[in-house]
Every structure is written in C-alpha cells, then in structure tokens.
N, C-alpha and C positions, 0 to 999 in steps of 0.2 A: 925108839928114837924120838927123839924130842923135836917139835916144827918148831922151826925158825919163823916169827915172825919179820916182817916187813915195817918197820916204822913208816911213818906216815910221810915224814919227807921223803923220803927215798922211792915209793912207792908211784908220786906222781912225775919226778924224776925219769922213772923206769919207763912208765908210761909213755911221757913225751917223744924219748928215743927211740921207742918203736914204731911209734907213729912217723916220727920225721925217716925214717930208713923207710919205714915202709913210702913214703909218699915218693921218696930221692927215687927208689927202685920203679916207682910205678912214672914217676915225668920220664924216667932217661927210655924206660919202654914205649911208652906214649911217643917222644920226638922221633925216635927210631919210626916206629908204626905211620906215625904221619909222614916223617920222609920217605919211607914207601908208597903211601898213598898217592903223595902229592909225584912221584915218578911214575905211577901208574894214569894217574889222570892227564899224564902233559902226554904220556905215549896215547890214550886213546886220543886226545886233540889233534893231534899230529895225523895219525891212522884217520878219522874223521875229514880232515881236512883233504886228505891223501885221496880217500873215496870221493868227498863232493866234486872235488877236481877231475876224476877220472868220470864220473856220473857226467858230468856238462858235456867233457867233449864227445861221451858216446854219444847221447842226446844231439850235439849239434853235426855229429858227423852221419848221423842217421834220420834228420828230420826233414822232410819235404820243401821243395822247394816252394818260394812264396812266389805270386807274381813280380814281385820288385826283383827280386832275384834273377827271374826270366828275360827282364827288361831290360836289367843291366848286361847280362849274358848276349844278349840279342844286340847289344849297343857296342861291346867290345865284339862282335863275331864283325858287324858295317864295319869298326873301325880298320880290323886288320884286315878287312878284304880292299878296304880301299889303301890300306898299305902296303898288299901285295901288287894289287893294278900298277901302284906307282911303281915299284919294283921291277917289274917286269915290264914297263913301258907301256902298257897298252890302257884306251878308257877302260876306264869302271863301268861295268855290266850295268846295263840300262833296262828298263821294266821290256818286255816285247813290245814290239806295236803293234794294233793291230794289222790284219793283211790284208792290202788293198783290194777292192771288190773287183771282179773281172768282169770290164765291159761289153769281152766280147757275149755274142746271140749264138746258139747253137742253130744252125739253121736247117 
C-alpha cells in the first residue's frame, strides 16, 4: 500500500482544526465546571452565614449577665412595683424604720 502524503498546505490546515475543536470542547467544559463551582461557593456562603447567625444567638442567649444588665433588671423590677402600689391603691413599700426604743425600766 502506498502512504499518502499530506502536502504542506493542508497539513497546517489540519492542524489548526484540531486545535480549535479541541479548545471549543475544553471552554464549554470549563464554563460548565465553573458554573458548578461558583453554585457550590454561594451554598457554602449562605450555609456559613446560616452558622455565624445561629453561633451569636447561642452565645448571647448563654452568656452571663453583666452588671448593667442587673441594673437595669433592678430598675424595671422599682418600676413595676411602683406600678402595682398604684394599682392596687395602697403607698409603695417604704425602707422599715427603725423601732422605737422602749422607755420603760424593768424594775
């Protein structure tokens, strides 16, 4: 059997086409690949942001109370006592006094 030669123009012709088919096949898998990518990165952002927000509120629904906290606690407990005194008609609870000393002499 006799080989066919390849002239010379036709050869870098041939060339070219393989390359351009090869590259077409390799971008359309590439954009594929990266639009996966890029759908896997916005779910972990989301998922990430999902935890940090669940992370805060356990931390704030578990963290000890500060004295400002107590202050203000202690501030609205005076107010609504004196809101219930009003309520119910009677004064607001007053400090004791002391109790007068008894004059009488045991004799």
């Amino acid at each position: 059997m006799a080989k066919r030669r390849t002239t010379p123009q036709q050869l870098p012709d041939a060339v070219r086409d393989a390359v351009e088919r090869t590259i077409q096949a390799t971008v359309g898998s590439a954009q594929q690949t990266r639009g996966a990518f890029d759908d896997v990165v916005s779910g972990a952002e989301a998922s990430a942001k999902n935890v940090r927000a669940r992370v805060r509120e356990a931390v704030e629904k578990t963290r000890p109370a500060t004295s400002d906290d107590i202050r203000e606690l202690r501030a609205e407990i005076r107010a609504l006592s004196r809101r219930l005194d009003k309520l119910e008609n009677r004064p607001a609870a007053r400090k004791p006094a002391s109790k007068p000393r008894s004059t009488k002499r045991s004799s």
